[in-house]
N, C-alpha and C positions, 0 to 999 in steps of 0.2 A: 409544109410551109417552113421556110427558115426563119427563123427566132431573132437571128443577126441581122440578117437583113432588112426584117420587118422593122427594129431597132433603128436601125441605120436610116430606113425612110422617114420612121416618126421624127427624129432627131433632126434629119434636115428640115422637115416642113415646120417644125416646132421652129427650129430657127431664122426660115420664112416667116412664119405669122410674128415673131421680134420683132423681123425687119419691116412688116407690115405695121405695129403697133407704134415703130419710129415714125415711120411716116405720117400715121393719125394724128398720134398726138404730140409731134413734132420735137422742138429744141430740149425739153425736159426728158426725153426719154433719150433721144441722141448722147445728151452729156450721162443720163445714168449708163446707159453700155458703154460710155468709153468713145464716141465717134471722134472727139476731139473737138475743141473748142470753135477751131473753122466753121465746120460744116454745121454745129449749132449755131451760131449766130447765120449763117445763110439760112436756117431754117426759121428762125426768129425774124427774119427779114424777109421773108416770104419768097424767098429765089425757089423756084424750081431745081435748081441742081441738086441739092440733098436726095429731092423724090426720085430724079430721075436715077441719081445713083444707086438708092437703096433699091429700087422696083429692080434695077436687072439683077441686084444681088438678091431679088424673089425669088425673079423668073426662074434662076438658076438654080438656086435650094429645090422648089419646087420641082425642076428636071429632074432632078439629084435624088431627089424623095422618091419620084415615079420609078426610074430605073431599078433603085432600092425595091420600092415597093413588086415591081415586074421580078424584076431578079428571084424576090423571093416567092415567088407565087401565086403571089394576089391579085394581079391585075395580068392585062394580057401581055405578051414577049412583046417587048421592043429592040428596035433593029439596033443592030452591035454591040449589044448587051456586055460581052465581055472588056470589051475597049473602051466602051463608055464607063463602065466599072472599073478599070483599072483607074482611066485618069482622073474622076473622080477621089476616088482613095488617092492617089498619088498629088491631086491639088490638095486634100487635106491635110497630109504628110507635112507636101514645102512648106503650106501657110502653118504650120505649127513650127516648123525650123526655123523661118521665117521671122517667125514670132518672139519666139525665146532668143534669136538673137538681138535681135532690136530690143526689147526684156534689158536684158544685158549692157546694153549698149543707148542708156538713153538719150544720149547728146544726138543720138543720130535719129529719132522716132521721125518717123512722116506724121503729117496731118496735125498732131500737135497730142496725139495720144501718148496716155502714163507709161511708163514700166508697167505696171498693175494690169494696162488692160491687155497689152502686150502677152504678158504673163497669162492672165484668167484665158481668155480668148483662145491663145496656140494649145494652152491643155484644155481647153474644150475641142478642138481642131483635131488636136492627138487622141481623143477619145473616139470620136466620131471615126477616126481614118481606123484604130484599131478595130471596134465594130465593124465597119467594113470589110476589112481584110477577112476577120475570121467567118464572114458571112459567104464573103466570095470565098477562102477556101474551101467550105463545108461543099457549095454548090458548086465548085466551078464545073463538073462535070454533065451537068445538067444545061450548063447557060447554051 
């Protein structure tokens, strides 16, 4: 069993069940991560849009975590494992570049998000994508 990629799975699903806990318990926890002032008050206003953004950014962690999880061992191979794995790692990558630019640059943020979350967030992003990397390197010969 790979150790990185075991890592790499907890880590997405870890940050599914976040995006789950936005959802719950709605506008107070949106503004504690950072969502930006928007999309709390749509949540405070009972819109559906919030949930429906944050669930596919579930669904996806959750894809994210399984591939992880297969990759490394633990559950059974899933198809394209390798290319699902690269772009995976390589969306974590942009979304950390991504990140730290607009970081940088905050006249220009979307959403209405800090420098700070900008900032926190892309090196959470650059963590998660190194974990991965070194998880697919170890395996790739396997996948």
């Amino acid at each position: 069993m790979n150790s990185y990629l075991l890592i790499a799975g907890t880590l997405s699903a870890l940050a599914a069940l976040l995006h789950i806990g936005c959802i719950y318990f709605g506008a107070s926890w949106y503004r504690f991560f950072g969502a930006g002032e928007k999309l709390s008050r749509l949540a405070e206003q009972g819109s559906l849009q919030p949930t429906i953004i944050t669930s596919g950014m579930v669904i996806v962690l959750l894809i994210w975590s399984l591939y992880a999880f297969s990759a490394a061992g633990l559950i059974i191979k899933l198809p394209l494992m390798r290319l699902a794995l690269i772009v995976i790692t390589s969306v974590y990558f942009l979304r950390a570049i991504v990140g730290f630019s607009l970081a940088a640059n905050p006249v220009s943020t979307p959403l209405g998000n800090s420098s700070e979350f900008w900032f926190w967030s892309s090196a959470i992003c650059l963590s998660f994508a190194v974990v991965h990397l070194i998880g697919i390197k170890q395996q790739w010969g396997s996948l």
